[in-house]
C-alpha positions as CSV (number, residue, x, y, z in Angstrom):
1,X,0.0,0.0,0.0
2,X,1.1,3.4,-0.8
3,X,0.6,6.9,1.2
4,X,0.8,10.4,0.1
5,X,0.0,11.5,3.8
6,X,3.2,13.2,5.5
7,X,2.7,13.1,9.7
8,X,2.7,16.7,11.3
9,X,5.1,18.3,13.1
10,X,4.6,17.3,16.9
11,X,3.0,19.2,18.4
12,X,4.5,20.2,22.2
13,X,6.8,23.3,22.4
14,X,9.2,21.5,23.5
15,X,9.5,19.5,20.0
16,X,10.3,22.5,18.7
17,X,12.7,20.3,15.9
18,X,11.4,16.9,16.1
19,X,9.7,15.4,13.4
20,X,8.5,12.7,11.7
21,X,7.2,11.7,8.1
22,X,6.2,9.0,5.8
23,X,8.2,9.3,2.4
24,X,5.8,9.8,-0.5
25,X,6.8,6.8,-1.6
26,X,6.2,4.9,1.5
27,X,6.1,1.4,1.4
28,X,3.6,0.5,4.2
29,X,2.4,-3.4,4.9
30,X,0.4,-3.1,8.2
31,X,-1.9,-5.9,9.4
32,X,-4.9,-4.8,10.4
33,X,-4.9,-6.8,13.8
34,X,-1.0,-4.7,13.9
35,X,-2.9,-1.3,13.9
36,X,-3.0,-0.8,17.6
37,X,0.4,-1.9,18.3
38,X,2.2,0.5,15.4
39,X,0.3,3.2,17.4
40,X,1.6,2.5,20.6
41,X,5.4,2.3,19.2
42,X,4.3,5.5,17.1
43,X,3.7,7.0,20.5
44,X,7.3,5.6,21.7
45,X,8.7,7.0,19.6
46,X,7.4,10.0,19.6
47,X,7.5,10.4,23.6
48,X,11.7,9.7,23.4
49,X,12.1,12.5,20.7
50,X,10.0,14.5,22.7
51,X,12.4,13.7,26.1
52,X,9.4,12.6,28.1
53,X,10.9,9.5,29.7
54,X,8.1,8.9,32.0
55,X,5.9,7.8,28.6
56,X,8.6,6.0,27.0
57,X,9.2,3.7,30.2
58,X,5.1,3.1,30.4
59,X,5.5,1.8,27.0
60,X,8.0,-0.7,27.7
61,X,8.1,-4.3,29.1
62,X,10.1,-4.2,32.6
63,X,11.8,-7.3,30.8
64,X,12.5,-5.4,27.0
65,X,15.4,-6.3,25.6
66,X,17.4,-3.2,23.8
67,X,20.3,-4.0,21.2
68,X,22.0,-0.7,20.0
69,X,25.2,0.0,18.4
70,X,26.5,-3.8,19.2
71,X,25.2,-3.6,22.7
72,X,22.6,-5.1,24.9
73,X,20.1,-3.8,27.6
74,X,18.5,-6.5,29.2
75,X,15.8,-4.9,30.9
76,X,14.0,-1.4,31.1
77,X,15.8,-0.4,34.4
78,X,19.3,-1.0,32.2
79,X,18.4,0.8,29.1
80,X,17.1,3.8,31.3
81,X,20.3,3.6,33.6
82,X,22.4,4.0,29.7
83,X,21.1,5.0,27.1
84,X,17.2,6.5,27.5
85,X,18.3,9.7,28.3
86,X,21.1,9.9,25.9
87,X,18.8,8.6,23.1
88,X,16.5,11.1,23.7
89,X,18.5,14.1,23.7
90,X,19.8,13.1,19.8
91,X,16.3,12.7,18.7
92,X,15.1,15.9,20.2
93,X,16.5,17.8,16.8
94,X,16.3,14.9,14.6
95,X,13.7,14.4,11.1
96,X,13.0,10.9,10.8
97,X,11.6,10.0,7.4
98,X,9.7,6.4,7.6
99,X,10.6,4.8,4.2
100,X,9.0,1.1,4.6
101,X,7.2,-0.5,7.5
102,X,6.0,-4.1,7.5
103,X,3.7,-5.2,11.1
104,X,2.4,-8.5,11.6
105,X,0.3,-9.7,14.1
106,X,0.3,-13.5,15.3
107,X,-2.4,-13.5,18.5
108,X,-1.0,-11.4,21.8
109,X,2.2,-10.6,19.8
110,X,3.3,-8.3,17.0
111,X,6.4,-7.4,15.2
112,X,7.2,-4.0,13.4
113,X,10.2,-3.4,11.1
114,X,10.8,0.0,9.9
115,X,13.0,1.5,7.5
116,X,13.9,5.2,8.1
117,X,16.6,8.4,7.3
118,X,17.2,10.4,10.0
119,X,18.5,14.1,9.3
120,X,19.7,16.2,11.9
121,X,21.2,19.6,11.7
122,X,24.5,20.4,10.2
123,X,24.7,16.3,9.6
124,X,24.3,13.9,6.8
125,X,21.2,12.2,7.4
126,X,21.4,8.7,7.9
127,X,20.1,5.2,7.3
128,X,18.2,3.4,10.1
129,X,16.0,0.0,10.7
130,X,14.5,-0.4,13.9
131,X,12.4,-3.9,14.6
132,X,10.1,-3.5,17.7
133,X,8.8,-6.7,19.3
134,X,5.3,-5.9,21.3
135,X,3.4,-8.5,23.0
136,X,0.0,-7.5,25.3
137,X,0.3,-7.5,29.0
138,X,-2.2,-7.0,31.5
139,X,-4.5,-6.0,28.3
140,X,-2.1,-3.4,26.6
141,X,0.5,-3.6,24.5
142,X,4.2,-3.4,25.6
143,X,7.3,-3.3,23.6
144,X,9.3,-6.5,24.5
145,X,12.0,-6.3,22.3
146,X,14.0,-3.4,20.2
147,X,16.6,-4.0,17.3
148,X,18.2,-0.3,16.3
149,X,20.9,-0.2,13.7
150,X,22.3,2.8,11.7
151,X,24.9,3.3,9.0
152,X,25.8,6.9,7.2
């Protein structure tokens, strides 16, 4: 499926810079039974870009599993004791442009892979795939497991 929609800028002051689009081009494949659970890392990512850490850690599984740059975080208390903050502060300037996204459901579990440039000021933009495992706990959906990679 194909979009010509292009998200908004965000609206809080304090997003002053962040933004995110879909490409005109966008290659989008969502389940339908996926829908809720691209909102909810929609609204992850948006909350880290925004800095509002207390959103972003509602969002997440106590027992998520963070890979970045080579690393792991085995749990929510590790990623926020290493890298939440620090992750948020370079989004907080940063344009992501969503060029593909594939969600599929399978019962109390979906998995979202998204391709995406990321252009921040005075820098060439760069290439990024995120995959973001979510499964439903307690009736909402958490993210379980994040996959971030990045190359210039």
């Amino acid at each position: 499926m194909r979009t010509l929609a292009l998200f908004a800028l965000l609206g809080a002051a304090s997003l002053a810079q962040a933004e995110r689009r879909i490409a005109i081009d966008v290659d989008l494949r969502v389940d339908a039974k996926a829908q809720a659970a691209v909102e909810v890392a929609d609204a992850f990512a948006d909350a880290l870009a925004a800095g509002d850490l207390d959103t972003v850690k509602s969002l997440l599984a106590e027992d998520v599993i963070v890979l970045e740059s080579g690393g792991v975080e085995a749990s929510r208390d590790a990623y926020f004791a290493h890298h939440a903050a620090a992750d948020a502060k370079y989004l907080a300037d940063a344009t992501q442009t969503i060029t593909r996204r594939i969600a599929k459901a399978d019962g109390a579990t979906v998995w979202i892979a998204t391709e995406s440039t990321l252009a921040k000021p005075n820098q060439s933009p760069s290439k990024n795939t995120e995959t973001l495992v979510l499964a439903k706990r307690k009736g909402d959906w958490k993210i379980v497991h994040i996959h971030w990679s990045s190359r210039d």
